[in-house]
Biotite code that builds the C-alpha atoms (Angstrom):
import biotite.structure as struc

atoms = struc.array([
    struc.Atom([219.253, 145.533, 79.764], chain_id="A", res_id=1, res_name="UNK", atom_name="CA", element="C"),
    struc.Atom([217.691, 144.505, 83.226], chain_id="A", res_id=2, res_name="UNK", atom_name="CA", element="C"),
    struc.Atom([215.326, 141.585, 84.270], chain_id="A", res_id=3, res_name="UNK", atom_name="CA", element="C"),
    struc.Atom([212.304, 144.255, 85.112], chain_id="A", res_id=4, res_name="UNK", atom_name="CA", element="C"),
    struc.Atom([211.332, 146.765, 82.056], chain_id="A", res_id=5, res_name="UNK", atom_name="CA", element="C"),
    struc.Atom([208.697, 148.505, 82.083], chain_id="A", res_id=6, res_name="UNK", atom_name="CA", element="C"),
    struc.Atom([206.247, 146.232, 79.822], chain_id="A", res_id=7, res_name="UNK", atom_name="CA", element="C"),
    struc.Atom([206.808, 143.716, 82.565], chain_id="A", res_id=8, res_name="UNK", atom_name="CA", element="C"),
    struc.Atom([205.111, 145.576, 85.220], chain_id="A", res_id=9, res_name="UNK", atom_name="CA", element="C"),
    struc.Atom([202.111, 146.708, 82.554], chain_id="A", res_id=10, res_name="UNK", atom_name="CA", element="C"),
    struc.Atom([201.268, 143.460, 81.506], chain_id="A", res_id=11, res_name="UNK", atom_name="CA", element="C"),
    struc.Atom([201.764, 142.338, 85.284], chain_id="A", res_id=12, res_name="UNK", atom_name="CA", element="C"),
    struc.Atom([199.279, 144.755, 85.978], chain_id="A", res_id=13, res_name="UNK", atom_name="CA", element="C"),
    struc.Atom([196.958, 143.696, 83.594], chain_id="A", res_id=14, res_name="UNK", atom_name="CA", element="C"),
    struc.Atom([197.446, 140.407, 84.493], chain_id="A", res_id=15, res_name="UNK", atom_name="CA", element="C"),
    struc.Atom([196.212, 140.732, 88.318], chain_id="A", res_id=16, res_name="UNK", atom_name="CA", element="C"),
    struc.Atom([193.536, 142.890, 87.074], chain_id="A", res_id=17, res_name="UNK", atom_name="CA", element="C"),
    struc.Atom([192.332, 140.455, 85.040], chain_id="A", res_id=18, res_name="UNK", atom_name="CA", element="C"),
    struc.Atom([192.465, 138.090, 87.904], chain_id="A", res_id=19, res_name="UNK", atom_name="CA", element="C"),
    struc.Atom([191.338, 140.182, 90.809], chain_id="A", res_id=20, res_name="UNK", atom_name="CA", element="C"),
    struc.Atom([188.599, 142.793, 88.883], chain_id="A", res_id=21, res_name="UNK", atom_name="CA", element="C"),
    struc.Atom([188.976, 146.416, 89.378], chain_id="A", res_id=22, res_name="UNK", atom_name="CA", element="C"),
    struc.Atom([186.984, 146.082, 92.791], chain_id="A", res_id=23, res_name="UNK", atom_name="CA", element="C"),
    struc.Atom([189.370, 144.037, 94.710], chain_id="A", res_id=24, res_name="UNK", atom_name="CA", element="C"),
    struc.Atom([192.442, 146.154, 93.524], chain_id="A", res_id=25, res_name="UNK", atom_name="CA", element="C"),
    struc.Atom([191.844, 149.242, 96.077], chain_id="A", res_id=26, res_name="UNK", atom_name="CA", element="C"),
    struc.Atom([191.939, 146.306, 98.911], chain_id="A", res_id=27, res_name="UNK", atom_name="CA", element="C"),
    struc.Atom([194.783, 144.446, 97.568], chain_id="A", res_id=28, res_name="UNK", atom_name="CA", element="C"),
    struc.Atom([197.101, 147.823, 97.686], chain_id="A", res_id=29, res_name="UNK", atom_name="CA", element="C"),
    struc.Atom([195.682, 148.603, 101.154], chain_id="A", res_id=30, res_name="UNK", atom_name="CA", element="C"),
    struc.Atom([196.787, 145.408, 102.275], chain_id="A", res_id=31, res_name="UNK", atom_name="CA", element="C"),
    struc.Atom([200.306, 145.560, 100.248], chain_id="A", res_id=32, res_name="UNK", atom_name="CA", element="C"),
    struc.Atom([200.897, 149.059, 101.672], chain_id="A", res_id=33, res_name="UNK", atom_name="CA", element="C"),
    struc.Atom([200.156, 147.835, 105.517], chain_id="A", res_id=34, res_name="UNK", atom_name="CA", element="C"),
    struc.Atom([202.543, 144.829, 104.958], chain_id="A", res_id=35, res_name="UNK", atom_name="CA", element="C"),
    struc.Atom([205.234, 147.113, 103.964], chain_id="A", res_id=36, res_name="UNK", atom_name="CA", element="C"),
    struc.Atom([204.813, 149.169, 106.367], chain_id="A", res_id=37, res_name="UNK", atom_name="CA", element="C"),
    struc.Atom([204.738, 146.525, 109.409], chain_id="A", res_id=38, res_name="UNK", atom_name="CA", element="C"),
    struc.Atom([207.858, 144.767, 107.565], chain_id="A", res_id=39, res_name="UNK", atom_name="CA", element="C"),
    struc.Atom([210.141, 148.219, 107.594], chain_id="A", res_id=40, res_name="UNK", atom_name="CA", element="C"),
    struc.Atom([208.949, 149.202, 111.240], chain_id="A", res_id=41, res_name="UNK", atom_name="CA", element="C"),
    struc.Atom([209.715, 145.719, 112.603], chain_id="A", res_id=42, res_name="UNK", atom_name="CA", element="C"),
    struc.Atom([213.487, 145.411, 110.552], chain_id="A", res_id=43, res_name="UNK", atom_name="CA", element="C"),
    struc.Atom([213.905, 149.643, 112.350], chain_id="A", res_id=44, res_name="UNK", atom_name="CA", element="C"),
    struc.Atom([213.242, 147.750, 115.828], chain_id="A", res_id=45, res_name="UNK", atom_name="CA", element="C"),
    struc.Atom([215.543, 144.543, 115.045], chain_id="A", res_id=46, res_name="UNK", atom_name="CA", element="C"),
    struc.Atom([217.990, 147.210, 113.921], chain_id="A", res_id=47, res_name="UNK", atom_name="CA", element="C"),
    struc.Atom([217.457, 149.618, 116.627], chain_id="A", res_id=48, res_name="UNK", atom_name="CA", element="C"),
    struc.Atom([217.221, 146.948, 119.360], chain_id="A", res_id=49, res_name="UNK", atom_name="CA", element="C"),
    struc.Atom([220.716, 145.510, 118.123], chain_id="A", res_id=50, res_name="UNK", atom_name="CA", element="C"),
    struc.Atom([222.422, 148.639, 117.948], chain_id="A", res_id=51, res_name="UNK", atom_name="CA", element="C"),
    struc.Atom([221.408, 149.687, 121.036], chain_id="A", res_id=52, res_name="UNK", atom_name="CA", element="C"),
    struc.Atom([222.884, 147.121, 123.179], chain_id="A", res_id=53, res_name="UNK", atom_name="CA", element="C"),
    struc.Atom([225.600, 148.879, 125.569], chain_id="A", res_id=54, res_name="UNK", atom_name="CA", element="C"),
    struc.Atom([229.358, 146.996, 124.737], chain_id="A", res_id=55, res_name="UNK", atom_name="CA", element="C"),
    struc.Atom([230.464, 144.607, 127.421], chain_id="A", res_id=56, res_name="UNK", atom_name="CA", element="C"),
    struc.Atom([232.894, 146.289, 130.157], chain_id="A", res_id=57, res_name="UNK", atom_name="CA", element="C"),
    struc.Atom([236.236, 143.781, 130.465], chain_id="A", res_id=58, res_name="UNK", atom_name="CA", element="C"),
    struc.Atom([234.899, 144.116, 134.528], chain_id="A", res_id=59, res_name="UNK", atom_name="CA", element="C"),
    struc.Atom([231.969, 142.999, 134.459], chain_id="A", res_id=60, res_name="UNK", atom_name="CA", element="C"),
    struc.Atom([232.733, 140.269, 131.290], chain_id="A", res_id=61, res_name="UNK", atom_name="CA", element="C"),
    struc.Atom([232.470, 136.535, 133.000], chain_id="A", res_id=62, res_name="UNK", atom_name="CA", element="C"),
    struc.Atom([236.071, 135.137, 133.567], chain_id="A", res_id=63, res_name="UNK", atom_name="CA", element="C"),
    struc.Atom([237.308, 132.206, 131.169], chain_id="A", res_id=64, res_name="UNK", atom_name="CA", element="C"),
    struc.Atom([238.047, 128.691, 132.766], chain_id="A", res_id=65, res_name="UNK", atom_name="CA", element="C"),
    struc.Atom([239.896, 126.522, 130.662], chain_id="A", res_id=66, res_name="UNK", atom_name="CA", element="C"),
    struc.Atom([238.759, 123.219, 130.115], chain_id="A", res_id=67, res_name="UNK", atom_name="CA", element="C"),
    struc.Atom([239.927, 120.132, 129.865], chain_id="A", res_id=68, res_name="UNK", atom_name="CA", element="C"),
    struc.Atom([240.194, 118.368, 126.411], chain_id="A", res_id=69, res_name="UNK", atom_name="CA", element="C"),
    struc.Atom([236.943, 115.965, 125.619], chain_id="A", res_id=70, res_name="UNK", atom_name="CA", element="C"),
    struc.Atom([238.571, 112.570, 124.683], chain_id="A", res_id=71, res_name="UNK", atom_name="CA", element="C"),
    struc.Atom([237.488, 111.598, 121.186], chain_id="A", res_id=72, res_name="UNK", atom_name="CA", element="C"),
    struc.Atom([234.408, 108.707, 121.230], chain_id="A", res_id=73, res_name="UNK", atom_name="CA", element="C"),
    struc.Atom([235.063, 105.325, 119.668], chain_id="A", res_id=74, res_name="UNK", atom_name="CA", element="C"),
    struc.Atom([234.562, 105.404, 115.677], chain_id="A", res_id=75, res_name="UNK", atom_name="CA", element="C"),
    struc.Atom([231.161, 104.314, 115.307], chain_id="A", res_id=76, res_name="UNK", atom_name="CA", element="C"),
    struc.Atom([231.343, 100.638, 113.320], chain_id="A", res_id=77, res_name="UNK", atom_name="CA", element="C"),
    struc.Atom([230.060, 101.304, 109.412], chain_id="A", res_id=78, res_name="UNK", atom_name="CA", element="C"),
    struc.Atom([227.125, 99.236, 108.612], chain_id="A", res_id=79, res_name="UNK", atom_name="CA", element="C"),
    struc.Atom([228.163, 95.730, 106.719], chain_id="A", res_id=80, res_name="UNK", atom_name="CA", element="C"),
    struc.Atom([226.654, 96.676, 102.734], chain_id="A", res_id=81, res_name="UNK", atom_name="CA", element="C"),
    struc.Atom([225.283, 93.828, 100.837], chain_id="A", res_id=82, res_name="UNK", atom_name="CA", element="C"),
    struc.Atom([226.718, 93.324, 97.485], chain_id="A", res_id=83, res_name="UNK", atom_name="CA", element="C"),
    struc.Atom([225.029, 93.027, 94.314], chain_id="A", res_id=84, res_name="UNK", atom_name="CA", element="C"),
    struc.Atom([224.841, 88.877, 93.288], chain_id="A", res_id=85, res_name="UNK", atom_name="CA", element="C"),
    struc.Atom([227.497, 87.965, 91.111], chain_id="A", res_id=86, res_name="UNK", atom_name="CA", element="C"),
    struc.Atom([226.931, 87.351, 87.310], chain_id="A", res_id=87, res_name="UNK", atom_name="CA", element="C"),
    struc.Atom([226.234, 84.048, 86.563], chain_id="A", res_id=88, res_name="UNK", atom_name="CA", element="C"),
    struc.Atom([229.669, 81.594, 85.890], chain_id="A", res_id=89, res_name="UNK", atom_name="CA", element="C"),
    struc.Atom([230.066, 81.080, 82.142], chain_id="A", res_id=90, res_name="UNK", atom_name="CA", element="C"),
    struc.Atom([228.540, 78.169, 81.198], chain_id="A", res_id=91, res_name="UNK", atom_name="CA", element="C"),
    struc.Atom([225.815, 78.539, 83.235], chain_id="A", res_id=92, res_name="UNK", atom_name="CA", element="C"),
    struc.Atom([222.019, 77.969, 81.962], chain_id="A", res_id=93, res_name="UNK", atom_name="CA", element="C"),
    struc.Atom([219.882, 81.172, 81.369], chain_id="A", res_id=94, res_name="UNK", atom_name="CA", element="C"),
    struc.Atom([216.551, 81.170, 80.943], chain_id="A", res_id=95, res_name="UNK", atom_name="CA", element="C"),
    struc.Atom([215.335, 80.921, 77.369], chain_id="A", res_id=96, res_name="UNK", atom_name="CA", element="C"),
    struc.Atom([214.128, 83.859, 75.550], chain_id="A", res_id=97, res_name="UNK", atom_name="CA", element="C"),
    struc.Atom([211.142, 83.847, 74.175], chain_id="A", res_id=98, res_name="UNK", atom_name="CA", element="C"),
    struc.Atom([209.996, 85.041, 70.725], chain_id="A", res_id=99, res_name="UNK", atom_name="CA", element="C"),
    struc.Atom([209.786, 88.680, 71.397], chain_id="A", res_id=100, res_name="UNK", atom_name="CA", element="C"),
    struc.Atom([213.529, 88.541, 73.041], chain_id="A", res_id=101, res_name="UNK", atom_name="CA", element="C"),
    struc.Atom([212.442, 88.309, 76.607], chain_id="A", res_id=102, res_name="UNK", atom_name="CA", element="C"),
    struc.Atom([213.446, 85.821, 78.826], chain_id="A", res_id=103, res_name="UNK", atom_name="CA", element="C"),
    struc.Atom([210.520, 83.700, 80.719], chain_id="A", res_id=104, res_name="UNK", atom_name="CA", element="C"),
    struc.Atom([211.314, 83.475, 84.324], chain_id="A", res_id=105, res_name="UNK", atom_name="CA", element="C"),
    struc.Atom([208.199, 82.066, 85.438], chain_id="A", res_id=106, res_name="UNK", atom_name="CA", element="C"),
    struc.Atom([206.737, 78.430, 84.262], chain_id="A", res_id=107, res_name="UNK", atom_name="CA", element="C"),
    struc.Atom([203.425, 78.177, 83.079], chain_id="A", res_id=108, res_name="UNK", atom_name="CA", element="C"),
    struc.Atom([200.781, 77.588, 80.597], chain_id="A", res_id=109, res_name="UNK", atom_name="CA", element="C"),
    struc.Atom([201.444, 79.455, 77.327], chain_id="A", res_id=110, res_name="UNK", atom_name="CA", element="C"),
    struc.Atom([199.295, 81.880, 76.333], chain_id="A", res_id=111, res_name="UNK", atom_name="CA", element="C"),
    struc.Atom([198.879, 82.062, 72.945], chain_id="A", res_id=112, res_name="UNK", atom_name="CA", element="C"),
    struc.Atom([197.329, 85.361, 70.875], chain_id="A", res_id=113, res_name="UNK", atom_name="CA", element="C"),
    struc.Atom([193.833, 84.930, 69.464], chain_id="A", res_id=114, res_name="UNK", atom_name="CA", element="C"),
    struc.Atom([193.765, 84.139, 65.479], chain_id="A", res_id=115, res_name="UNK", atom_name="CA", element="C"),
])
């Protein structure tokens, strides 16, 4: 079975015709067509121009001078990472939880619901 059947490209169809009306359709495949045809003439030319370009003759090829091995740079130094803080030593005082479980960090008045 392959990805395009042919109910695909009839309910494509319908789809864009529903979108574009049956008057813009006639400019739409104009401008499709010329597309096409601009995209095969300029890959001919890429082609063409590629193949077309005479092989290089060992005389006139440019001689090879050997060069001198580039000395390796320094490592570059890795940037110093902070790590995460530690977990607090056992023992130590956490803040208490209030009465829905979560713990108040900040010091205040309380806020009480209305009754």
């Amino acid at each position: 079975m392959g990805a395009i059947q042919p109910w695909h490209l009839i309910l494509l169809l319908i789809i864009v015709l529903v979108i574009f009306g049956p008057g813009k359709l006639p400019d739409i495949g104009k401008s499709l067509g010329e597309s096409i045809r601009e995209f095969r003439k300029a890959t001919t030319e890429t082609r063409d121009a590629i193949t077309a370009q005479p092989p290089v003759a060992a005389s006139t090829a440019v001689p090879t001078v050997p060069v001198a091995p580039v000395a390796q740079a320094a490592p570059v130094a890795q940037p110093v990472v902070a790590s995460a803080p530690a977990a607090a030593p056992p023992g130590a005082e956490l803040p208490a939880a209030s009465a829905t479980g979560v713990p108040q960090a900040i010091e205040g008045p309380e806020v009480r619901p209305p009754q």
